[in-house]
C-alpha positions in Angstrom: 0.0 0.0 0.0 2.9 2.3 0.6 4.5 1.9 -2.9 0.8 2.3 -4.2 0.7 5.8 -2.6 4.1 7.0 -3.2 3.8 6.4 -6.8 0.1 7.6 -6.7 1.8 10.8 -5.0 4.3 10.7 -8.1 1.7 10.3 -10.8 -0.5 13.0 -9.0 1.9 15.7 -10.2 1.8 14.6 -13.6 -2.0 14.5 -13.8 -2.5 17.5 -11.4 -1.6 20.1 -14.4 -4.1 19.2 -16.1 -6.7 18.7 -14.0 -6.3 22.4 -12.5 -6.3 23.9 -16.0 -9.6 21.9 -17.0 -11.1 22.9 -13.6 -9.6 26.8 -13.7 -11.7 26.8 -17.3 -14.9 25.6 -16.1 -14.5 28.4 -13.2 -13.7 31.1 -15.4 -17.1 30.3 -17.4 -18.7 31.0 -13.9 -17.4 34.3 -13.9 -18.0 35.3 -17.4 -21.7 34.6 -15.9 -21.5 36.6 -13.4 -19.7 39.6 -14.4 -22.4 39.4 -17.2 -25.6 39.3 -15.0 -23.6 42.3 -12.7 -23.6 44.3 -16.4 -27.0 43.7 -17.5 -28.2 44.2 -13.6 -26.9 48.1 -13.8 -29.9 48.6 -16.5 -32.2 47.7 -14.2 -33.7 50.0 -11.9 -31.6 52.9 -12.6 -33.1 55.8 -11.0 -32.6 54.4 -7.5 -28.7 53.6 -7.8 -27.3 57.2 -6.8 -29.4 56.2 -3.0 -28.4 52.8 -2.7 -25.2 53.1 -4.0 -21.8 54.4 -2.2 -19.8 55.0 -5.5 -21.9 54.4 -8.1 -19.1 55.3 -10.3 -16.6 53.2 -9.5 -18.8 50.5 -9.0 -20.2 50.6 -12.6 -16.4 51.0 -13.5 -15.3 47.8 -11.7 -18.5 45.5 -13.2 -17.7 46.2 -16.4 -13.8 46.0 -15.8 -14.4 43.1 -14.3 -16.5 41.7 -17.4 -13.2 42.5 -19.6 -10.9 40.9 -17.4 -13.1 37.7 -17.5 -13.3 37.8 -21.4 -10.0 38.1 -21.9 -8.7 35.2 -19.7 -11.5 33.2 -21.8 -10.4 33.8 -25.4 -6.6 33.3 -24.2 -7.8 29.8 -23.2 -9.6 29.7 -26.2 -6.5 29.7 -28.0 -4.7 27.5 -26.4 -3.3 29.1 -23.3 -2.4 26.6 -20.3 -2.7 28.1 -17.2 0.0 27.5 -14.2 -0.5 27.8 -10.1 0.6 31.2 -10.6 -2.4 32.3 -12.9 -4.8 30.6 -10.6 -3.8 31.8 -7.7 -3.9 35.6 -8.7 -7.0 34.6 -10.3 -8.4 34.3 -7.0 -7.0 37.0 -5.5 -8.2 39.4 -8.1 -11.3 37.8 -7.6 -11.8 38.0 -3.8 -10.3 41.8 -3.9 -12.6 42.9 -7.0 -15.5 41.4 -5.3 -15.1 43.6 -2.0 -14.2 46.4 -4.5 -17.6 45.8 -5.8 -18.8 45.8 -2.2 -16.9 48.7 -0.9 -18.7 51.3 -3.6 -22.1 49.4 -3.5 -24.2 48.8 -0.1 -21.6 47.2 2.0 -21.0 43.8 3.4 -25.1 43.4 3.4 -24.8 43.3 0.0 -25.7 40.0 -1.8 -22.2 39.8 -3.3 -20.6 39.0 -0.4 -22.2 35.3 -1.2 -20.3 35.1 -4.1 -17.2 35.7 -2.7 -17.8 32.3 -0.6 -17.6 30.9 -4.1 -14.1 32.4 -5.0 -13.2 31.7 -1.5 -13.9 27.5 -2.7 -12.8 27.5 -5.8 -9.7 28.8 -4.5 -9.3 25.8 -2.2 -10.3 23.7 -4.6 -7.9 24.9 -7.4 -5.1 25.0 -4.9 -5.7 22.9 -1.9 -2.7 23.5 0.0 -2.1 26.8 2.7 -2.5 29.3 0.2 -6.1 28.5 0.4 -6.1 29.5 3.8 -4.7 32.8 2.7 -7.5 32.7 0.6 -9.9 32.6 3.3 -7.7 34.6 5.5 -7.9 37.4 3.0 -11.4 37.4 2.2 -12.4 37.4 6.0 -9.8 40.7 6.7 -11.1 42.8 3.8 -15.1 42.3 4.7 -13.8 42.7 8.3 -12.4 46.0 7.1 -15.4 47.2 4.8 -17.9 46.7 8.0 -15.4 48.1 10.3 -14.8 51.4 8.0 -19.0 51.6 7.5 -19.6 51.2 11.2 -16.7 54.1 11.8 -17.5 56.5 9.0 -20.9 56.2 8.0 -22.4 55.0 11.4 -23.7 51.9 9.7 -25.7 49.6 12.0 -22.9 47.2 14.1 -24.5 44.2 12.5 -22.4 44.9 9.7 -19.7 43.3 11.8 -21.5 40.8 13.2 -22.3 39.7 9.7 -18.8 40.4 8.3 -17.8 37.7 11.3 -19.8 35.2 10.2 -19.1 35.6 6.3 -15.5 34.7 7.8 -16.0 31.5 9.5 -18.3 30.5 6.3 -14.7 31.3 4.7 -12.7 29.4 6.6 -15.1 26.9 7.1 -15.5 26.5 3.5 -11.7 26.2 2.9 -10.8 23.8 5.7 -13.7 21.2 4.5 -13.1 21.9 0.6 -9.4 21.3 1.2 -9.4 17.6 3.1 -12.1 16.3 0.4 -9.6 17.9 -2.4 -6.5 16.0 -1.0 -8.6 12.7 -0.6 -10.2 13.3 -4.2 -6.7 14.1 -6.1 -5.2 10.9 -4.3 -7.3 8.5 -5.3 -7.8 10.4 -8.7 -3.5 9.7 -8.6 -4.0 6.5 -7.2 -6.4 4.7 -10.0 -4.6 6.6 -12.4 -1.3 4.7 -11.5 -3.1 1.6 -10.8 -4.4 1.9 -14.3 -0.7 2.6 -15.4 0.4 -0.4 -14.0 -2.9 -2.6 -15.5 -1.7 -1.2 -18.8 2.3 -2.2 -18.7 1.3 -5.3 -17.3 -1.4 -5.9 -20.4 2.0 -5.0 -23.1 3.9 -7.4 -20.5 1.6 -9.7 -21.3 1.0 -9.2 -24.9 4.5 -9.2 -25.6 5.0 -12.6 -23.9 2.0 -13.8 -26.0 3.7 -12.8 -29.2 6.6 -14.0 -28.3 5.3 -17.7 -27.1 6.2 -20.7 -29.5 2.7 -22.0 -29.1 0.2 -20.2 -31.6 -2.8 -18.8 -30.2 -5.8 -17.3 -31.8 -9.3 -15.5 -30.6 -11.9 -16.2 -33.0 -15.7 -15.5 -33.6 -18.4 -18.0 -33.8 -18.7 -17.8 -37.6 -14.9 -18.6 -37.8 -13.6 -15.1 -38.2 -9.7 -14.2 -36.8 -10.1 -11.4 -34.0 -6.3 -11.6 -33.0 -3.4 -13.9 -33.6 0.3 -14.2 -32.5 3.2 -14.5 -34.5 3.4 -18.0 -33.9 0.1 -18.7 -35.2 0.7 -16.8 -38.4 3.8 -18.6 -38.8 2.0 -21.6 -38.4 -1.1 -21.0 -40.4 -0.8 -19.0 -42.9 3.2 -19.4 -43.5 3.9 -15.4 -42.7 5.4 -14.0 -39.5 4.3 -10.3 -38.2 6.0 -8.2 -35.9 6.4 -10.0 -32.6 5.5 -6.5 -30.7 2.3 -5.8 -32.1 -0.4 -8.5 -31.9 -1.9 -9.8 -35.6 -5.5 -8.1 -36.0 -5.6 -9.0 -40.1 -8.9 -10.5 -41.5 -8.3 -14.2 -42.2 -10.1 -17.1 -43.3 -8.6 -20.1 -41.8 -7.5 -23.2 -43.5 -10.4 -25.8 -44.1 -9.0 -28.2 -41.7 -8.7 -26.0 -38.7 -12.5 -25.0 -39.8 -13.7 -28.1 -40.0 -11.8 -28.8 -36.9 -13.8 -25.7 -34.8 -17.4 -26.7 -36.5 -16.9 -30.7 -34.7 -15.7 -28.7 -31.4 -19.1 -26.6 -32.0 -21.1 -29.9 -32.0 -19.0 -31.5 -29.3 -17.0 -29.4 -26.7 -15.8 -32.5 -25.0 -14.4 -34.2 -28.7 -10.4 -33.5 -29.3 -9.6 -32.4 -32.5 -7.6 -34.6 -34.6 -4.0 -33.2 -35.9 -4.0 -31.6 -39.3 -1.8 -29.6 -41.8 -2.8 -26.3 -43.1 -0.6 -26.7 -46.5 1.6 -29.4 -47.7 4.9 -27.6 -46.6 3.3 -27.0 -43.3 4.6 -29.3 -40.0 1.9 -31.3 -38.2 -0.6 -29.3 -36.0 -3.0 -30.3 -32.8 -5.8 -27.2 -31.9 -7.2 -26.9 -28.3 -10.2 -24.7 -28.2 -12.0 -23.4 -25.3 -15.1 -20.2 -24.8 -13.1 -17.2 -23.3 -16.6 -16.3 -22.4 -18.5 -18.9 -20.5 -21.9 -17.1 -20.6 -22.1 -15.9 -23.5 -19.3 -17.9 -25.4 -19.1 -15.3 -28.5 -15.0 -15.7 -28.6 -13.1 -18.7 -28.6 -9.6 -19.4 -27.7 -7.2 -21.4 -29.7 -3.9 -22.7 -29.0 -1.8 -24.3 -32.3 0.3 -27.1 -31.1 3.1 -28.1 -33.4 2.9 -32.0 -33.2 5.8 -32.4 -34.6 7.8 -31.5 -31.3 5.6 -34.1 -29.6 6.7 -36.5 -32.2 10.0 -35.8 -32.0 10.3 -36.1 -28.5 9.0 -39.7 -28.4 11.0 -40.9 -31.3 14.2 -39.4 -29.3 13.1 -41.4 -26.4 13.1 -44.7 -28.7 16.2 -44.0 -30.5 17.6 -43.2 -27.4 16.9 -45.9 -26.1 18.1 -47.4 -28.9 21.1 -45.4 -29.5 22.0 -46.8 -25.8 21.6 -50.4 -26.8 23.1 -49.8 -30.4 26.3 -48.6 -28.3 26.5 -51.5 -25.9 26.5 -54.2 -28.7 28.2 -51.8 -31.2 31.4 -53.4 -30.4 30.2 -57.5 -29.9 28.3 -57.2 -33.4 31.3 -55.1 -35.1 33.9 -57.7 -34.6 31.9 -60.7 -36.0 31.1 -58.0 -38.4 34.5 -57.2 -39.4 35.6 -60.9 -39.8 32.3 -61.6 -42.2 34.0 -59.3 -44.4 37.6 -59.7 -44.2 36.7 -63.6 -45.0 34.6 -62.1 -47.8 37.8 -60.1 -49.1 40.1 -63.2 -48.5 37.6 -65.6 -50.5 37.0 -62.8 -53.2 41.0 -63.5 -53.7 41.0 -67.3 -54.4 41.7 -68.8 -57.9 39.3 -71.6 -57.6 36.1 -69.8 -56.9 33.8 -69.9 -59.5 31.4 -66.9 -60.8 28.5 -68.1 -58.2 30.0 -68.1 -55.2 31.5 -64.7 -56.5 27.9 -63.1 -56.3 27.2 -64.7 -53.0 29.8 -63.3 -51.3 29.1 -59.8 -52.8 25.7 -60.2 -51.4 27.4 -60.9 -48.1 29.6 -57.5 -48.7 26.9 -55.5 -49.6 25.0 -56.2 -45.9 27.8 -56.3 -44.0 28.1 -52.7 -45.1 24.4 -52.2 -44.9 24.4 -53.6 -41.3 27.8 -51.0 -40.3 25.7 -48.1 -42.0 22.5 -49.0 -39.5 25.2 -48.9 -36.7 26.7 -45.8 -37.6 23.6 -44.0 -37.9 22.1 -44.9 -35.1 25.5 -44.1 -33.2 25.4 -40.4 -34.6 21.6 -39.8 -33.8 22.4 -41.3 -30.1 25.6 -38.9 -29.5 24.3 -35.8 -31.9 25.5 -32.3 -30.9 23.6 -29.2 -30.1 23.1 -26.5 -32.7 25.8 -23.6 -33.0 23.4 -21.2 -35.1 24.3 -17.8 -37.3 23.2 -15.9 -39.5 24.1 -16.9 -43.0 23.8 -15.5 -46.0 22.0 -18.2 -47.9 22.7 -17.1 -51.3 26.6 -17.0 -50.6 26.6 -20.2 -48.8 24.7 -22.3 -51.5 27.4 -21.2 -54.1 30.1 -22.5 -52.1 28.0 -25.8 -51.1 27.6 -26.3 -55.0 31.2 -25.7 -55.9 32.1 -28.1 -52.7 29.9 -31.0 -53.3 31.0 -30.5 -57.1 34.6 -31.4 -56.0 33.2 -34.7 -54.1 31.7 -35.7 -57.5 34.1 -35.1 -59.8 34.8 -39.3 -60.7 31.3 -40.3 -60.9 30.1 -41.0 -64.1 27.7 -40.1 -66.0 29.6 -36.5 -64.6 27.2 -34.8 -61.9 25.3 -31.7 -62.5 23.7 -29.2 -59.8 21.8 -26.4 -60.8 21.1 -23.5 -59.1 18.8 -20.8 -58.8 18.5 -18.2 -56.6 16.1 -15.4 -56.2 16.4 -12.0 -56.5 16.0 -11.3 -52.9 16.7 -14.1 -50.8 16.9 -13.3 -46.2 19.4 -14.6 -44.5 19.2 -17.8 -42.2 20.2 -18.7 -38.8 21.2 -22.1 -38.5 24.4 -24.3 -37.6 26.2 -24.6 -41.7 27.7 -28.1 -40.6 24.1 -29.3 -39.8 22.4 -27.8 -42.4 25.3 -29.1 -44.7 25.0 -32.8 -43.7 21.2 -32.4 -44.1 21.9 -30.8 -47.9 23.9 -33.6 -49.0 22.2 -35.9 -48.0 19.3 -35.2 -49.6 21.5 -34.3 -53.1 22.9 -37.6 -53.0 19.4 -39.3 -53.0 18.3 -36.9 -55.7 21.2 -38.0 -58.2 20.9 -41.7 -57.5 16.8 -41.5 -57.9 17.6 -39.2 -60.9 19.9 -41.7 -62.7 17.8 -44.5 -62.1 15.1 -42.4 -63.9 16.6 -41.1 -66.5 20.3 -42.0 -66.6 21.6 -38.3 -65.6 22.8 -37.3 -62.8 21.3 -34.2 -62.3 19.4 -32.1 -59.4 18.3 -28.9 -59.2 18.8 -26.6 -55.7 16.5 -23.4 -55.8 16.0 -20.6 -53.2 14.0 -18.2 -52.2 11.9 -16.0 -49.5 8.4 -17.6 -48.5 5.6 -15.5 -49.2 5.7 -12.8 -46.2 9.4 -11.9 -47.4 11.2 -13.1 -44.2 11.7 -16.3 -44.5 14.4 -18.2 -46.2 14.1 -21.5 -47.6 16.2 -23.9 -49.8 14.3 -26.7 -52.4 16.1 -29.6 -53.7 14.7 -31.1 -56.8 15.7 -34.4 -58.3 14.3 -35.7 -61.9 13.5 -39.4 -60.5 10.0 -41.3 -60.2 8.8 -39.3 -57.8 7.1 -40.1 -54.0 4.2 -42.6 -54.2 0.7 -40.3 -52.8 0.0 -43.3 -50.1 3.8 -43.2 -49.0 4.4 -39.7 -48.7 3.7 -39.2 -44.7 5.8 -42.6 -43.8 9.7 -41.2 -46.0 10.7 -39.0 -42.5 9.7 -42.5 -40.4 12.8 -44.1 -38.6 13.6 -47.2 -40.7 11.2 -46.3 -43.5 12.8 -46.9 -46.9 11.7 -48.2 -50.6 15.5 -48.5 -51.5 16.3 -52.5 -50.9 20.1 -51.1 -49.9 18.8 -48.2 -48.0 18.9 -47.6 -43.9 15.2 -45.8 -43.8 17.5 -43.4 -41.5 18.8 -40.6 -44.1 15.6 -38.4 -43.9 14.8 -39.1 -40.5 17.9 -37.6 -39.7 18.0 -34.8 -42.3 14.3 -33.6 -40.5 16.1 -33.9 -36.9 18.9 -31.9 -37.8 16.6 -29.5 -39.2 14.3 -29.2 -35.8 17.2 -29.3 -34.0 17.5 -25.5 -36.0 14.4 -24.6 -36.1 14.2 -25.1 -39.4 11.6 -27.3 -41.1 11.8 -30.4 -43.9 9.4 -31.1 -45.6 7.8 -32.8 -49.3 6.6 -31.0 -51.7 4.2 -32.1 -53.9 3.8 -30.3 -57.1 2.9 -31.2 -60.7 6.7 -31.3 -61.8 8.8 -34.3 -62.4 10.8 -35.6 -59.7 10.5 -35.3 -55.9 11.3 -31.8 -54.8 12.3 -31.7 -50.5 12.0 -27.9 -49.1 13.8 -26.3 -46.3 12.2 -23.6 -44.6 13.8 -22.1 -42.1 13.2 -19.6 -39.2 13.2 -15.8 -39.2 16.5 -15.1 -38.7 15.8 -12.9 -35.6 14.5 -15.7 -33.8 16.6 -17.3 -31.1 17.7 -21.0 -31.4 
């Protein structure tokens, strides 16, 4: 409560300013009023004044004086003037001194003015509540003192004068004292919600900023479907574009069929879980949770956008951890028995009285005993695999060198390898761990070229990149010119162990996709009308932290 009321105290003197000024204004219309009604009142009644009057004079002087002052002060605040303490506080004065002016040279303190300078006297307080509105008081309770006083003396008025002139002044301090504590309490809880509200409002961007910022997406829709607000991860999940992580995604959407689907079942069946979907081909697995934000009136919904691809991940690490822990305990007991399979394969292969059959056997046996070492070795890497050592990369750069060094690893093959590539005008950068990235790269370029020669007897592949289609995102396609990925089989090529190639380890893209998570990068199939099998690479915003 004490840091509520010391920055309530701080916030106060922020908000005060304006708050006098707006309150000065309304106070100053009161006197425009009243200096008005005091004009108009001396054509009323005129052949009386010179007997009820003091100094008629003087006191038709000082109305319309006073009238002038008052319009002035208004069209300067028309225009834009701001008044300070300063100007309020002579303000007052001149108003509590005119007024007794007005007094003096009319009919004394029994004068119906002398209620209006109770008014100044508590707007005074008001304005200002501090000691100077005991001045205030102080000095309106002196100078009706001294006009009853000097009538009582000079013109033997009655000695009720005083009597009321005494009474006007504890009205006047009265006035100020109570007018004063309910200002103080008013301005500090004025202060005080005002910095509460301050703090509701930094803790709302607090809060919005950690929503744009979270890896899960999360959208607020309508009952019909409609987008109300989405974060950048759900954008990025979606609809393929990212949108600055400080500002929350308010754009008019339609979602993707699935996910509508999806929210019509939910409709029909709160209590039914959605089943995981993909928004585009390119796009990773996703899971949607809905639930009513409003529980009366349930006209907005909450969605959170799961990638289910983490989930997966994380259960086949557990199983090839588990297996890359068995793999290394029997690594050794099956390598040696391996090892002597093939060196009595070699030392066969070298005898001059084996005949062309036994030849193929034992080529059969070399060809496995390699298969079996490359299951071993795979499963080893997976089991001891490094963390990511991301940064930024200029994509276009880096794939020229890639080509030129993969090139060099080809040059004996024959038919002679050929890797084009294109590159887009405008291409981001990426953030990701080049060794990674470049075991994932040629590994997929190696199973382009040998699909693309069992195709069509070339050896040929095509790498392209580009920007995805907000303009932020890098990605890299590699295309080969081979059969193609049967429709039925095209969700099973990233399983463990998974492979259509009789010599094949079913490991190669299962790893290529792990290396890519592991830099928040995605793999995925891309399925086009164009021949060949084309693999994308889409990876993150390069501001994003890995």
């Amino acid at each position: 409560m004490a840091t509520d009321t010391v920055s309530a105290v701080s916030t106060g003197k922020k908000t005060s300013g304006l708050q006098q000024a707006k309150l000065f204004r309304i106070y100053n219309y009161y006197r425009l009023v009243i200096s008005l009604m005091l004009v108009a009142l001396l054509f009323v009644d005129p052949v009386n004044f010179d007997t009820r009057f003091r100094l008629l004079d003087y006191y038709q002087f000082g109305v319309v004086g006073y009238l002038a002052l008052n319009s002035f002060v208004a069209l300067i605040m028309l225009a834009g003037f701001q008044p300070g303490t300063r100007h309020v506080t002579l303000s007052i004065l001149l108003d509590i001194l005119i007024m007794h002016g007005l007094l003096f040279t009319s009919t004394g303190i029994t004068n119906g003015l002398a209620n209006l300078v109770i008014i100044s006297v508590a707007a005074g307080n008001i304005l200002n509540p501090s000691r100077m509105g005991t001045f205030y008081a102080a000095l309106a309770a002196i100078c009706s003192l001294s006009i009853s006083g000097w009538a009582v003396l000079t013109l033997n008025a009655h000695g009720d004068d005083i009597v009321r002139a005494g009474s006007l002044g504890i009205l006047y301090f009265a006035a100020a004292f109570i007018l004063q504590n309910i200002s103080r309490r008013m301005m500090r809880s004025d202060a005080l919600a005002t910095s509460r509200a301050q703090s509701i409002a930094e803790l709302e961007q607090i809060n919005q900023q950690i929503i744009q910022r979270m890896r899960t997406g999360i959208l607020v829709l309508d009952r019909y479907g409609q987008v109300r607000l989405a974060n950048a991860a759900a954008e990025e999940l979606l609809f393929g574009t990212s949108t600055d992580r400080d500002k929350p995604a308010t754009r008019s959407r339609t979602l993707p069929q699935p996910l509508k689907l999806g929210l019509e079942a939910w409709l029909n069946n709160p209590e039914m879980r959605t089943e995981p979907f993909q928004p585009a081909p390119t796009s990773p697995l996703l899971q949607a949770n809905f639930t009513q934000l409003d529980q009366e009136r349930g006209d907005q919904i909450l969605v959170f956008i799961e990638d289910m691809s983490k989930v997966t991940q994380q259960a086949q690490q557990m199983k090839l951890a588990s297996l890359g822990r068995l793999t290394a305990g029997i690594a050794h007991e099956i390598r040696n028995p391996l090892g002597a399979i093939s060196h009595a394969a070699q030392l066969m292969e070298e005898s001059p009285h084996i005949d062309a059959s036994d030849l193929q056997m034992l080529d059969i046996i070399r060809r496995q005993s390699r298969r079996v070492n490359g299951i071993i070795e795979n499963v080893l890497s997976l089991s001891r695999r490094e963390q990511a050592n991301a940064d930024r990369v200029d994509l276009a750069g880096w794939l020229k060198e890639f080509r030129a060094d993969f090139l060099q690893t080809q040059e004996t093959t024959s038919p002679p390898t050929n890797v084009i590539l294109k590159i887009a005008s405008k291409v981001p950068e990426g953030r990701f761990d080049k060794s990674q990235v470049e075991q994932v790269l040629v590994n997929l370029c190696d199973n382009g070229l040998r699909y693309s020669q069992q195709q069509s007897g070339e050896r040929k592949i095509e790498l392209r990149a580009g920007a995805t289609a907000d303009g932020e995102r890098a990605y890299v396609d590699v295309r080969d010119f081979g059969p193609g990925v049967a429709t039925g089989t095209s969700h099973s090529i990233f399983e463990p162990f998974y492979t259509t190639d009789k010599g094949g380890t079913g490991l190669g893209l299962y790893l290529a996709r792990e290396l890519c998570e592991a830099n928040q990068a995605h793999l995925s199939l891309v399925q086009d009308d164009q021949l060949g099998c084309c693999f994308r690479i889409t990876f993150a915003h390069p501001g994003r932290m890995i």
